[in-house]
C-alpha positions in Angstrom: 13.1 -18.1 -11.0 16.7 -16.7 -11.7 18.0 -13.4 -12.7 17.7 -9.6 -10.8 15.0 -7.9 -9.1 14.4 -4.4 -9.9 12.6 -2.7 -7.1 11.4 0.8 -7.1 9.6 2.3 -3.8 12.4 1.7 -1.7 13.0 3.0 1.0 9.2 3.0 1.6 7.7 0.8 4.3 6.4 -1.5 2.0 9.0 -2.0 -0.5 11.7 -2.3 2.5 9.6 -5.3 3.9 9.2 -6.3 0.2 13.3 -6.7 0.0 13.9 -8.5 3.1 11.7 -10.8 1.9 12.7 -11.6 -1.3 16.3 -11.0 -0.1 16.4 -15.1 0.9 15.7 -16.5 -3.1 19.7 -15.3 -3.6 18.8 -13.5 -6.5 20.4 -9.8 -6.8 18.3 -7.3 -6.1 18.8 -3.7 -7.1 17.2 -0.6 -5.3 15.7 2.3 -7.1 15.9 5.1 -5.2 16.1 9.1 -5.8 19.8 10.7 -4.9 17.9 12.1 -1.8 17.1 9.0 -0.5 20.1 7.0 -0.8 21.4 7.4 2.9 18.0 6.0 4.1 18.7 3.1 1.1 21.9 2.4 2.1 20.7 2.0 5.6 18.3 -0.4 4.5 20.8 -2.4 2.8 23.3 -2.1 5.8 20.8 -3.5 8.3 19.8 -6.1 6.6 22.7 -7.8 5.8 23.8 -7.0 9.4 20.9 -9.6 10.3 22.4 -11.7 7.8 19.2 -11.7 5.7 21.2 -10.8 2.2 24.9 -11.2 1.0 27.3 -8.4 1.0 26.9 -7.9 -2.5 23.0 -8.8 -3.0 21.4 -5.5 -2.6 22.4 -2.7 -5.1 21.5 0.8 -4.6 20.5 2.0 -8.0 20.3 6.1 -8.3 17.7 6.9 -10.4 14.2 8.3 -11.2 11.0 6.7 -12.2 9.5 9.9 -14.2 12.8 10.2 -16.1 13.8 8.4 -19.5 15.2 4.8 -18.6 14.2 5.7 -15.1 16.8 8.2 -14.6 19.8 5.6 -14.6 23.5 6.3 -15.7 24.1 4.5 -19.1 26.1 1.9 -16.8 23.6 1.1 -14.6 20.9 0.9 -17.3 23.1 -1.6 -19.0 24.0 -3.7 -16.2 19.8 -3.9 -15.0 18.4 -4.3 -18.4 21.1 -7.5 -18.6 20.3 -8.9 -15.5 17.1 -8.2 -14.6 14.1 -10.8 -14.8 11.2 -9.3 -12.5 10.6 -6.0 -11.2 8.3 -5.0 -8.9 6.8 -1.1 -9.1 5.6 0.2 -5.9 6.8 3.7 -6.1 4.2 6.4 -6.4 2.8 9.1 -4.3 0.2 7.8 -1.5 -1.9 11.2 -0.3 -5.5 11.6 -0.3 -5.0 15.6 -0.6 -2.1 15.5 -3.3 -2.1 17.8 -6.0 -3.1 16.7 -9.4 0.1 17.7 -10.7 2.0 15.8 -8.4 0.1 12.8 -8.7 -0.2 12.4 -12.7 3.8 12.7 -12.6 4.6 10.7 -10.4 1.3 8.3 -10.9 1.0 8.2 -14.5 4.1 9.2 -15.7 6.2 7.5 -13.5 4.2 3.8 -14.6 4.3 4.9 -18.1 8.7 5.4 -17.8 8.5 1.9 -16.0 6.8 0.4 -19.0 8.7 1.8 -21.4 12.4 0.6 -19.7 10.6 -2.8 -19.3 9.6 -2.8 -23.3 14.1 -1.4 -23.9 14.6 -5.1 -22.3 14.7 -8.2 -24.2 11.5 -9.3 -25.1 10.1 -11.9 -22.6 12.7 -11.6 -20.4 11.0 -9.6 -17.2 8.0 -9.8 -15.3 6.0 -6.9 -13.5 4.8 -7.1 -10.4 2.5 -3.6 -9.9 1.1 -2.4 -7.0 -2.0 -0.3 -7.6 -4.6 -0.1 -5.5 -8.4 -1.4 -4.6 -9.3 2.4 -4.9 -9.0 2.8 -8.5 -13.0 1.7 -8.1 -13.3 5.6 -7.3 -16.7 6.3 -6.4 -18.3 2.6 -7.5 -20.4 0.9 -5.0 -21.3 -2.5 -4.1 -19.4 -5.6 -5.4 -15.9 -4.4 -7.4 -14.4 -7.6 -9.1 -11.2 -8.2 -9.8 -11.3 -8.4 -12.9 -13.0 -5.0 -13.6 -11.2 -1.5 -14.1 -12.9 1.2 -16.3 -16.1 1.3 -15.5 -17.3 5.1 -15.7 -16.4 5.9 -12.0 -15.9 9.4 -10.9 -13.4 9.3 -8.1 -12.7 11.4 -4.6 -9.3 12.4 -5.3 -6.3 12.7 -7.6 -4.4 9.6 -5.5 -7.5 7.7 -6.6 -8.1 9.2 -10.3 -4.1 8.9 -11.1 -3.7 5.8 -10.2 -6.4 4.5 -12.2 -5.1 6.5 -14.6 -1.9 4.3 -14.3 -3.3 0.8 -14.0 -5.3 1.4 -17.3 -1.4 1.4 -18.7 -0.2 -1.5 -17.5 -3.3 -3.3 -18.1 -2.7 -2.5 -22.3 1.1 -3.3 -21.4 -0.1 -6.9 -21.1 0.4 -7.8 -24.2 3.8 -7.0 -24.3 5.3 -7.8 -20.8 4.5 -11.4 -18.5 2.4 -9.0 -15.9 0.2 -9.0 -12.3 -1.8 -6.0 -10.6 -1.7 -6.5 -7.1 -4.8 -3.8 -5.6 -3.9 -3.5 -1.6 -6.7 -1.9 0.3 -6.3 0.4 3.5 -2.2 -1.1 4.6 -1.3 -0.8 8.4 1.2 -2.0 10.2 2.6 -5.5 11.0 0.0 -8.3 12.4 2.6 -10.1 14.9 4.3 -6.3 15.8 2.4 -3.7 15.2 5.3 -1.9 13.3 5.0 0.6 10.8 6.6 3.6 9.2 3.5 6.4 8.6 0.3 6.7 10.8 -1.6 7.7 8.2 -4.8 5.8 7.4 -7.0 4.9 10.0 -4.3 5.9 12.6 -5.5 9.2 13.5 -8.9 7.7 14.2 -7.7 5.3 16.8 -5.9 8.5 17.8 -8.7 10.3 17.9 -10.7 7.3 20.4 -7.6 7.6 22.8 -7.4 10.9 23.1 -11.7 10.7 24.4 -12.1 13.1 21.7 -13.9 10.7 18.9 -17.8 10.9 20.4 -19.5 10.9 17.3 -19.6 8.4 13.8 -19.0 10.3 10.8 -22.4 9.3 8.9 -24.2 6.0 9.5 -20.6 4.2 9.8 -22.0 1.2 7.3 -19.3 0.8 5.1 -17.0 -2.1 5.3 -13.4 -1.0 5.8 -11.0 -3.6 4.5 -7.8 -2.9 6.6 -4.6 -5.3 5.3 -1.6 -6.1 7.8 2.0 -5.0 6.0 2.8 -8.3 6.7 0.0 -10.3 4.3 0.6 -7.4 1.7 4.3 -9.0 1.3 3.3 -12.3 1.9 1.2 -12.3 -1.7 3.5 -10.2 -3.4 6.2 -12.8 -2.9 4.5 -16.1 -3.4 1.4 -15.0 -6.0 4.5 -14.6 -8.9 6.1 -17.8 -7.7 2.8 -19.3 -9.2 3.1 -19.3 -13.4 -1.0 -19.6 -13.8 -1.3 -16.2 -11.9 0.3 -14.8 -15.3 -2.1 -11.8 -16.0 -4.5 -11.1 -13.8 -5.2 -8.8 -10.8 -5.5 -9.5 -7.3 -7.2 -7.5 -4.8 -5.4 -7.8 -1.2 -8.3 -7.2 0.8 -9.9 -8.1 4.2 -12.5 -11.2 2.8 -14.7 -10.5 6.5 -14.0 -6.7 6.9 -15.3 -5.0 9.7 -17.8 -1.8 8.9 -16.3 1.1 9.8 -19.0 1.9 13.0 -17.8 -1.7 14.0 -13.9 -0.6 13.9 -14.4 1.8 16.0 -16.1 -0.2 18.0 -13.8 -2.7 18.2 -11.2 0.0 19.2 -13.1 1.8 21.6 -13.6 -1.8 23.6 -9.8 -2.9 23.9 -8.9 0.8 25.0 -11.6 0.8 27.2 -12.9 4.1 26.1 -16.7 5.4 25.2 -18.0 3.9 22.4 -19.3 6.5 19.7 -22.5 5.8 19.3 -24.3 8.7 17.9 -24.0 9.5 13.7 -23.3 13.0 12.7 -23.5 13.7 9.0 -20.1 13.5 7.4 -20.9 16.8 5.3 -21.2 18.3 8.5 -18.2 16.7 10.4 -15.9 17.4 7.7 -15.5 21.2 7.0 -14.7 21.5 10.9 -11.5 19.2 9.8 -10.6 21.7 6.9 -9.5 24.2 10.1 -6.1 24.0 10.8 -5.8 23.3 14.4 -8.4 20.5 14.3 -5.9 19.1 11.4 -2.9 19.2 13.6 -4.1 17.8 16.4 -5.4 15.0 15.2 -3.6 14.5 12.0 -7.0 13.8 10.7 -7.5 14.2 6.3 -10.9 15.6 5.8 -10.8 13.8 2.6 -10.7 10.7 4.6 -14.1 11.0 5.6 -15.4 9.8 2.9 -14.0 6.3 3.5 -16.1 5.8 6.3 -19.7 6.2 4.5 -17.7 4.5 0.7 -20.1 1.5 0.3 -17.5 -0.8 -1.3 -17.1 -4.6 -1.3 -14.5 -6.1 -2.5 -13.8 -9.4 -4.5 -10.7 -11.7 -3.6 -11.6 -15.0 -5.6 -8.2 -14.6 -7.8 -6.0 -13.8 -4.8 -8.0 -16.9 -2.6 -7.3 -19.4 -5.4 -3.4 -18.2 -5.7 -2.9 -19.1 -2.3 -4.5 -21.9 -1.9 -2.1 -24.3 -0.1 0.5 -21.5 1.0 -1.1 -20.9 4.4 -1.4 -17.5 3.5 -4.6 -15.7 4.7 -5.5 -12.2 5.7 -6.1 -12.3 9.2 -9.2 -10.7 10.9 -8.6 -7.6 12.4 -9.7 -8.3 15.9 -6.4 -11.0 16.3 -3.7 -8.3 16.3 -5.3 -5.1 16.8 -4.0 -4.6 20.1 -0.3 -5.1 18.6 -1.2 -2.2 15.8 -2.6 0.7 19.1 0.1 -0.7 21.0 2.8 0.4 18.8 1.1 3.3 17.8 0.6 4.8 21.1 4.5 3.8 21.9 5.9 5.9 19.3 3.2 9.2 19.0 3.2 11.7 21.8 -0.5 13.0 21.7 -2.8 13.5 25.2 -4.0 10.3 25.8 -6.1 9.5 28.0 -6.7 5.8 27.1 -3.7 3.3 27.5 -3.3 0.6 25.4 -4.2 -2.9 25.4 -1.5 -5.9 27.1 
């Protein structure tokens, strides 16, 4: 494939790692990014073509605005991306389980629905879109969630979760105007082989939580599997799933095949810290108020709407993603072969009581 790469998202953890890997196809690739973020941008560029992983010239910071007309770009800029450009991958949006809804639908909704309409301004079958939703557009489903599925009555825990439903039900009807693939990532931590990330969000402030000797309890019976994605594999598909032309279309789940249930995560962090198991259950809708009080939330950086996660009976289909790498030697690895690399790094770079070291 020839032409630009539009990316928006940047400098987000995932679209940064999204760049320096597509950064080796040659192909330009601009940067959208809000005025406030162009230092951090520009950094990104900087570094990487310090490590000689793009050309002077191949990375374009491109100020702009994905919930403004033609994405906020000056008429010159819009010009010379809409002339160039041949794929564009959309990653920006806001990732926060207690966002308001305002927030989310702008930048959510209306932020996809600007994307779409500067990818209709460009010559017709010219671009690609590469968009990165999310499994948890399934809301409050249970049980088996197919790839293929999207609207199917759910109710959902949040505005992150309603919103960007809200969004992938756009570009789904976009598909018959624009080449286009979904890309649903599950829970994303940091990198298999490093550990390195930019946010401990997630599950971080659990394993926080188990270090500090502070997690005694399960929130609820702890059944539900929790499908946790390396940085790493996230980029991996997003790079070589477009390279395939019979992927054209349809949505891929990046998700843990074999994930662990939540009760077995912790677990499984408990063991390689070397720290008391929690073994008793304590209903969630008692746990979770006590995380509503502000100190509790500090200390632990804990969302109580994260709870929710834990007891979420949610399994989730990867046949499409399985069959598009197929002979890429691409796989999601298990999270017991680099979960030590993921505590390691965390405990390195958060200053919290611990009382449980980390793994070698």
């Amino acid at each position: 494939m020839s032409g630009a790469i539009l990316v928006t998202g940047v400098p987000g953890f995932i679209g940064t790692r999204l760049v320096r890997a597509l950064a080796p196809q040659g192909r330009r690739i601009f940067l959208l990014c809000e005025r406030r973020f162009l230092p951090d941008t520009e950094v990104v560029v900087a570094d990487l073509v310090r490590a000689k992983v793009a050309e002077p010239d191949q990375l374009v910071p491109v100020v702009g605005d994905i919930t403004a007309e033609a994405l906020g770009l000056s008429d010159q800029d819009a010009a010379r991306v809409r002339g160039e450009l041949s794929e564009l991958y959309h990653l920006a949006a806001i990732y926060d389980l207690a966002v308001p809804e305002e927030v989310a639908r702008r930048v959510n909704v209306r932020g996809t629905d600007r994307v779409l309409e500067f990818l209709r301004s460009c010559p017709e079958g010219q671009v690609i879109h590469n968009y990165v939703s999310t499994c948890y557009v399934a809301g409050r489903r249970q049980g088996m969630i197919f790839e293929n599925e999207l609207d199917r009555g759910q109710s959902f825990k949040n505005h992150y979760e309603s919103t960007k439903f809200a969004a992938e039900v756009l570009v789904e009807r976009s598909k018959r105007d624009v080449e286009t693939r979904i890309f649903r990532p599950a829970i994303v931590i940091g990198d298999s082989k490093t550990g390195e990330t930019q946010k401990f969000d997630g599950p971080y402030p659990t394993f926080g939580a188990v270090m500090m000797g502070a997690l005694v309890v399960i929130p609820g019976p702890g059944r539900a599997p929790m499908s946790l994605v390396p940085v790493d594999y996230i980029v991996d598909c997003l790079v070589a799933i477009p390279r395939r032309p019979d992927t054209a279309g349809k949505t891929f789940q990046l998700a843990d095949p074999n994930p662990l249930t939540a009760r077995e995560m912790l677990e499984l962090v408990s063991s390689r810290l070397g720290a008391p198991r929690p073994r008793v259950s304590v209903p969630e809708a008692f746990i979770r108020p006590l995380f509503r009080i502000k100190r509790l939330t500090e200390l632990f950086g804990i969302q109580p709407e994260a709870f929710e996660y834990f007891n979420h009976f949610m399994i989730l289909d990867t046949t499409n993603t399985r069959a598009a790498l197929a002979g890429t030697g691409i796989e999601c690895p298990p999270l017991p072969t680099y979960i030590n690399q993921i505590l390691r790094y965390y405990r390195e770079r958060v200053s919290l009581p611990w009382r449980f070291d980390t793994p070698p």
